[in-house]
N, C-alpha and C positions, 0 to 999 in steps of 0.2 A: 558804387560811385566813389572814385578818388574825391581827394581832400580838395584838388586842382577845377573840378566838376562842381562839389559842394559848394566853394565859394561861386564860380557862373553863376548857379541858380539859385543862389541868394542877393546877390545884386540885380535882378530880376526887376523888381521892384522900383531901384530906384532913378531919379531923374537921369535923363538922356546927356545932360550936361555934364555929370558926377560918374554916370557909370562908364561912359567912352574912354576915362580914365584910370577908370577901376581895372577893364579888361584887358588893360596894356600895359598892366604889373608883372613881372617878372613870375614865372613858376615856383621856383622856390617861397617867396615873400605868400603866395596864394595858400601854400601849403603851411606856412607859419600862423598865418594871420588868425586869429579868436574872437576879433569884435572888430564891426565897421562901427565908427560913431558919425551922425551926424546933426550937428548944434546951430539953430539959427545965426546968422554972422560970425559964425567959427569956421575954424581950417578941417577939412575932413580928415578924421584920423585912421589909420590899421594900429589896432593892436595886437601884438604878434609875441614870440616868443623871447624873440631877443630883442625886444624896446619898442619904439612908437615911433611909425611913419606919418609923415605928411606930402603934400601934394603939392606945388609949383602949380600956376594960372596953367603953365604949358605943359603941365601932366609928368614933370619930371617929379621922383621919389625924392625926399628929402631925409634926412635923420633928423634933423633939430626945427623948429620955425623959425622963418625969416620972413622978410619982407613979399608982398602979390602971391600970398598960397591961395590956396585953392579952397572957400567957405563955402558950405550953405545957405541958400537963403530961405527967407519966409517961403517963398515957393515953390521950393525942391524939397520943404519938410513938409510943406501940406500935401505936395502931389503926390511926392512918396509915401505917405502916411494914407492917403486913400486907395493907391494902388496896392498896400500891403493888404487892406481891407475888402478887397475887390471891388472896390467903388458901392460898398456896402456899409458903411461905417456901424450903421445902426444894428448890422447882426451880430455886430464883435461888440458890443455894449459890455457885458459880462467878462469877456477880455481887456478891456479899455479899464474898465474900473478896476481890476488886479496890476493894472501898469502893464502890459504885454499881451502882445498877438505871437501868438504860434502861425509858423509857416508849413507849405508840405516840405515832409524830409524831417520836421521834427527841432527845424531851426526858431528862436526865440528871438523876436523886436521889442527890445525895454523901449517903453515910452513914458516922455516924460512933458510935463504943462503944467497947467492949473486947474486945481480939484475943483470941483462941482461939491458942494456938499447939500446931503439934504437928510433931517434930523440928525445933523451930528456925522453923519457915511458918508463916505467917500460916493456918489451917484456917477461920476462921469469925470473926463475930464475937456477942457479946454485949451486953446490957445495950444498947440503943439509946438514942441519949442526944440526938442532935441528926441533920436532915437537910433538906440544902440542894437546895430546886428551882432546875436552872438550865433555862433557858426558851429551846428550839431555836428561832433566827430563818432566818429568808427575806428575804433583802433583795435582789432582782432588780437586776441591774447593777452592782453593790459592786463588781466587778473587773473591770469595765472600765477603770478609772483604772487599776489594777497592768498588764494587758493592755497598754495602752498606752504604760507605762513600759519593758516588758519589749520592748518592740521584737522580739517573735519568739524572743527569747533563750529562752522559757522552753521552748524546744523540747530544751535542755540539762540540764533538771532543774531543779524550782523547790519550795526550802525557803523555809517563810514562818513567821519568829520573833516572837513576843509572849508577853507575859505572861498567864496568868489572866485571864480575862474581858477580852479585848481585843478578840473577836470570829475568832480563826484558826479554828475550826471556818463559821463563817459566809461567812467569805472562801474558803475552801475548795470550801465545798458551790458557790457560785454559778461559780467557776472553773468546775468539770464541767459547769454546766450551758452555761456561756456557751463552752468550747471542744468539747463534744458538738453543741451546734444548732446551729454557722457564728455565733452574732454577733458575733464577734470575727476571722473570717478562714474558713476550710476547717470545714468540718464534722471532729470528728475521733474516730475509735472511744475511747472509753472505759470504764476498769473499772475499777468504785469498790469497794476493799476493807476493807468497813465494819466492823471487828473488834466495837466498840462500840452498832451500829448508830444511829449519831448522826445520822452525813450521809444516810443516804435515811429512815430511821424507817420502816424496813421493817415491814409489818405480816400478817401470814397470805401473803407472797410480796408485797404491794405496796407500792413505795414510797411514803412520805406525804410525802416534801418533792420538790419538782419538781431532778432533775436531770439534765434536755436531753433531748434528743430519741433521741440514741444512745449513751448508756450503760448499761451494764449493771452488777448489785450483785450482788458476792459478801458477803453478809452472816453477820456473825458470824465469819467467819473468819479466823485468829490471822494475821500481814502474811504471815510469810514462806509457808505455805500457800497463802496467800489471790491472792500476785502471783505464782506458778510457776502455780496454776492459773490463773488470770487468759493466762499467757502461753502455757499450753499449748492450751486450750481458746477464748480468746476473741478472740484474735490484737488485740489494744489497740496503738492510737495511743502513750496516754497512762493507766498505771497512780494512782490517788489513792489513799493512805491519810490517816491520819488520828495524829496525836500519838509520834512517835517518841522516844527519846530513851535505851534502853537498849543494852546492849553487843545481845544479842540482834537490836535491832531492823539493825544495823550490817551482819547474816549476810543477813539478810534484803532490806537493800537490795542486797546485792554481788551477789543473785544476780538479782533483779530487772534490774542491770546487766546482768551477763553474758548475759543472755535478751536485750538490746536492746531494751529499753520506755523511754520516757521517764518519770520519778517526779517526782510532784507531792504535799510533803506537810507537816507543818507539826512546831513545836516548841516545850515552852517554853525560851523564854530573852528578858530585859526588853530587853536590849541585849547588841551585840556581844560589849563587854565578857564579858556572861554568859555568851552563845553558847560562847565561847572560853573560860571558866573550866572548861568541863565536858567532861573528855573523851571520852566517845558521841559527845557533837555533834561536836567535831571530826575524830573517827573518819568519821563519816557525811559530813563533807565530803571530806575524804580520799579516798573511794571514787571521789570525782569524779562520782557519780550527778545531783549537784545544782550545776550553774553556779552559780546566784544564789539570792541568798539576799534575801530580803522583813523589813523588820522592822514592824512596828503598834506604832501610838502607844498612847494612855491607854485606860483603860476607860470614861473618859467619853465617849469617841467610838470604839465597837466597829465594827471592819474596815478603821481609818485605817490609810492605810499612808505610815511616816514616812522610810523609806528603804531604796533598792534598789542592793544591792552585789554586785559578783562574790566568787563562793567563792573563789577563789583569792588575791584584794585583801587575804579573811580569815587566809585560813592563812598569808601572808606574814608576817602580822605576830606569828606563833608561829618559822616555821621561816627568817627574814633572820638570827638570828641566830643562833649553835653556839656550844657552849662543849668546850673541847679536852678535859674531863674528862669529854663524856659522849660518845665516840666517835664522834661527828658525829652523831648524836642529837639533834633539837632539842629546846631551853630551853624548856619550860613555863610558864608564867606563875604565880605563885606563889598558890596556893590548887585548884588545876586538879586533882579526884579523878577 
């Protein structure tokens, strides 16, 4: 399925008045496009590669905002919002409270309202107010460049950093496929632990996005679940998840470690800098699951990848130096939760 296709079937969902406009955008812009946004009493956006479109009342493309664009309203967010859900809202509960529904194809609706809380949690949410389509890509060969950089190294563990829409989910997905079917060296078992279902877009047991020839998708299944089964069951080369970054997720890698799988997975952070401002992350390098680490450039150019460091290069630059008052404890970097 083109990029041209992917977008169609993601505007699927939304109102009749919003999408008649949508599918009368140019091929090119379909093919640019990253994220549909739409915002109660706001202009509907494309966010694309080379800047932010809007809409004219009469469906003309815009560059900038101006006067009679083309909004949202209360009615076009709730009916979109229950048709993402298939007029089910109540079996996407579990989704709703994460902020997002997965679509088939593997594509992601952030949604946004007001929290429900119940003891202190996030239970639900209300009042739908805004929701951002981001649009799952396939870009065949995208890491072969990293592959190549990696010189075999990623057979150590390979975390790959960027920010938001930088493309780490996309860089990802083609990893699995390109070290599952040999093009890149050995063929190699793979199990992809699709928590989100983002990277296969698993649908009724089938994956909708191509990844390789010999891997297999444990779907929906929370990491640390998802990689003990994976090692128990599917005996993997090479374990892939998907966006790491909590204390939780840290238990979860150490045991993946201890199982003896290779872990290939990703995370936000814009730069090292940030990487190492957040303590998860450098817990998770810590564990030593992950040699190197990958960082991605701009979001204008989704799955670039701007540089490849060893984990260890990283944590040097936390724990070279001690201070005698914190028991040989290393110094933190100031802002580091």
């Amino acid at each position: 399925m083109n990029m041209e296709e992917r977008f169609d079937r993601i505007i699927e969902p939304i109102t009749e008045t919003i999408k008649q406009h949508l599918r009368r955008i140019p091929e090119d812009i379909k093919r640019q496009t990253q994220e549909i946004r739409l915002r109660t009493g706001r202009p509907v956006c494309l966010y694309c590669n080379k800047g932010i479109y809007f809409f004219s009342r009469a469906g003309r493309i815009l560059c900038y905002p101006a006067e009679e664009m083309l909004t949202a309203t209360r009615d076009d967010i709730l009916e979109t919002f229950r048709a993402i859900c298939s007029y089910s809202v109540y079996s996407h509960q579990d989704e709703i409270r994460n902020g997002y529904i997965t679509l088939r194809g593997g594509h992601r609706v952030g949604v946004g309202g007001t929290a429900v809380l119940q003891d202190g949690k996030i239970a639900s949410l209300r009042d739908i107010s805004s929701l951002n389509f981001r649009i799952a890509r396939q870009i065949p060969g995208c890491a072969q460049e990293l592959l190549r950089q990696m010189k075999g190294r990623w057979a150590h563990g390979l975390l790959i950093a960027g920010a938001p829409a930088t493309g780490k989910t996309t860089l990802l997905r083609d990893l699995a496929r390109e070290l599952s079917s040999g093009r890149s060296g050995p063929i190699r078992k793979v199990a992809v632990v699709d928590e989100r279902g983002e990277l296969a877009g698993t649908c009724i047991g089938v994956p909708q996005n191509d990844l390789g020839l010999c891997c297999d998708v444990l779907d929906g299944y929370p990491k640390a679940e998802g990689i003990l089964q994976a090692v128990r069951t599917l005996s993997p080369d090479i374990v892939v998840c998907d966006e790491l970054g909590g204390m939780e997720d840290v238990s979860a890698v150490e045991q993946g470690l201890n199982a003896g799988v290779t872990l290939v997975s990703t995370i936000h952070a814009g730069s090292a800098e940030e990487l190492l401002h957040r303590r998860p992350a450098v817990r998770l390098l810590e564990t030593g699951a992950f040699g190197t680490v990958a960082f991605l450039g701009e979001r204008s150019s989704p799955g670039t990848v701007t540089g490849v460091c060893k984990a260890g290069d990283l944590l040097a630059q936390i724990h070279r130096n001690y201070s005698s008052d914190s028991g040989g404890e290393p110094v933190w970097p100031a802002g580091v939760a």
